[in-house]
C-alpha positions in Angstrom: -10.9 -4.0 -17.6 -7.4 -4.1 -15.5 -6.7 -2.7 -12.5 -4.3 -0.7 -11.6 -4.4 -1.1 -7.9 -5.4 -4.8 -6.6 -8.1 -4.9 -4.0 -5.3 -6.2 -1.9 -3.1 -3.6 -2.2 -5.9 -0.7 -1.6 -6.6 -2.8 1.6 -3.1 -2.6 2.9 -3.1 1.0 2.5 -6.7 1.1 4.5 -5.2 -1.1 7.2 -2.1 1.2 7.5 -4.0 4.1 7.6 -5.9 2.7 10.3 -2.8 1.8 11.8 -1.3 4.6 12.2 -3.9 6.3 14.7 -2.0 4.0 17.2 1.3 4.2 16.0 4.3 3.2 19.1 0.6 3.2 21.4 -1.0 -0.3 21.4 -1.7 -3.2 19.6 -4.6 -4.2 17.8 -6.3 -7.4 17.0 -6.5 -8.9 13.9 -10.3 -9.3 14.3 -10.7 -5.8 15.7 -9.4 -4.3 12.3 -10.9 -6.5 10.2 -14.1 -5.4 11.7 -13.7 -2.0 11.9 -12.3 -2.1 8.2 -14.9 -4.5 6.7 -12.4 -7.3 6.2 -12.4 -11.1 6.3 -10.2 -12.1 9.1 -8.3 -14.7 6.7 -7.3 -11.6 4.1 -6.8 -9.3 6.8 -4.0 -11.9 8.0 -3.0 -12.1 4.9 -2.2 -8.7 4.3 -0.5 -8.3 7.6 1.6 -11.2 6.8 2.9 -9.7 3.9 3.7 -6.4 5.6 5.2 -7.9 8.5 7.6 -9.2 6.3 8.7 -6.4 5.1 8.7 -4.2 8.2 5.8 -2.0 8.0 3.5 -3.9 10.6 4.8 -5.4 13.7 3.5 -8.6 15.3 2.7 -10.0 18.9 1.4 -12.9 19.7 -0.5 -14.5 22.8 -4.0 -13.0 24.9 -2.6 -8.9 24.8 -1.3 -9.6 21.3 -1.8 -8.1 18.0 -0.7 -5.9 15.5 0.0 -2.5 14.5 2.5 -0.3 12.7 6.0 -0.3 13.2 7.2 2.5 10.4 6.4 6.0 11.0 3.3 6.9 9.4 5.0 10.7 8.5 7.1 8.9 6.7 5.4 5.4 5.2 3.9 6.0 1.7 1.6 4.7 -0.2 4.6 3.9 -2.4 6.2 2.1 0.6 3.3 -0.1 1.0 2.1 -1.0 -2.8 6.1 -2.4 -3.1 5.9 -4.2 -0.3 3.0 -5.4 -1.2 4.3 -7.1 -4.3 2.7 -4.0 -7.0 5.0 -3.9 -10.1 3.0 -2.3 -13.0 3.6 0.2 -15.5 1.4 2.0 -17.7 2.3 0.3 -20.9 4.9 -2.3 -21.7 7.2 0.0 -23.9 8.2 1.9 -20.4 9.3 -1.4 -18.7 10.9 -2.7 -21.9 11.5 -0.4 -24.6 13.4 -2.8 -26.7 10.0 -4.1 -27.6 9.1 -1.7 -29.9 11.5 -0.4 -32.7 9.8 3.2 -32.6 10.5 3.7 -29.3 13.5 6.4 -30.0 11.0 8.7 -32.2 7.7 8.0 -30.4 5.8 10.6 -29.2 3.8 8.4 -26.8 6.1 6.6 -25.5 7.6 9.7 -23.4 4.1 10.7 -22.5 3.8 7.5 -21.3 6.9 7.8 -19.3 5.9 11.5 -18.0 2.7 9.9 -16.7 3.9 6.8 -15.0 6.7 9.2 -13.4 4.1 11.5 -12.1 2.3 8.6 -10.9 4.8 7.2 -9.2 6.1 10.8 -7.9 2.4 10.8 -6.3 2.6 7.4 -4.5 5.8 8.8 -3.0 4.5 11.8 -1.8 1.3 10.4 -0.2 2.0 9.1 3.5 0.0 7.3 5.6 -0.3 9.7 7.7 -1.6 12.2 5.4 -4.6 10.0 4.4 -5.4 8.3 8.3 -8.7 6.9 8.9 -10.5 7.1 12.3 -12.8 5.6 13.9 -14.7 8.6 13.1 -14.2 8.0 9.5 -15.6 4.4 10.4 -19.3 5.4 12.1 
């Protein structure tokens, strides 16, 4: 079966969401949220590399170190984060490249697969971090 959304990408949102409880407050360790979010520390890292570069999680090294998230969680969607994150899918290959199928100007299917990948899309954009935070709360 595929998947949709990678494990990866499910666990960048989690650490964002996470994130955002101490947004412009403190910095977190990479170990701390691993921990608190049931992650290896090696794909924890991982993820946070890939966000750093891209300017959703900031970074400081040394002893008071750590992360946490430098785009404002009212505004940073799930959208925001599944890009940066590398996601490029659609919901079937005659929306990312019509020219592949010859019925594509009379099919039926073909715009409902559009209308869904839109809405799905639409979604992703409308869904912030913020909206979907998870405490420690959440956590125990």
């Amino acid at each position: 079966m595929a998947v949709f959304i990678k494990r990866e990408y499910d666990y960048a949102i989690r650490i964002c969401a996470y994130l955002s409880n101490f947004y412009k407050k403190e910095y977190l360790s990479v170990p701390e949220v691993s921990k608190k979010l049931f992650l290896t520390v090696p794909f924890t890292t991982k993820i946070v590399y890939q966000l750093k570069k891209k300017n959703i999680i900031e970074t400081i090294q040394g002893k008071f170190g750590g992360i946490r998230l430098k785009s404002d969680p009212t505004k940073l969607t799930f959208y925001d984060i599944l890009f940066a994150m590398g996601f490029d899918m659609t919901i079937n290959e005659c929306v990312k490249n019509p020219r592949i199928c010859p019925l594509v100007d009379h099919c039926k299917t073909h715009n409902y697969f559009i209308d869904q990948e839109r809405m799905i899309v639409d979604n992703l954009k409308n869904a912030t971090i913020n909206d979907y935070k998870i405490t420690d709360d959440d956590l125990s």
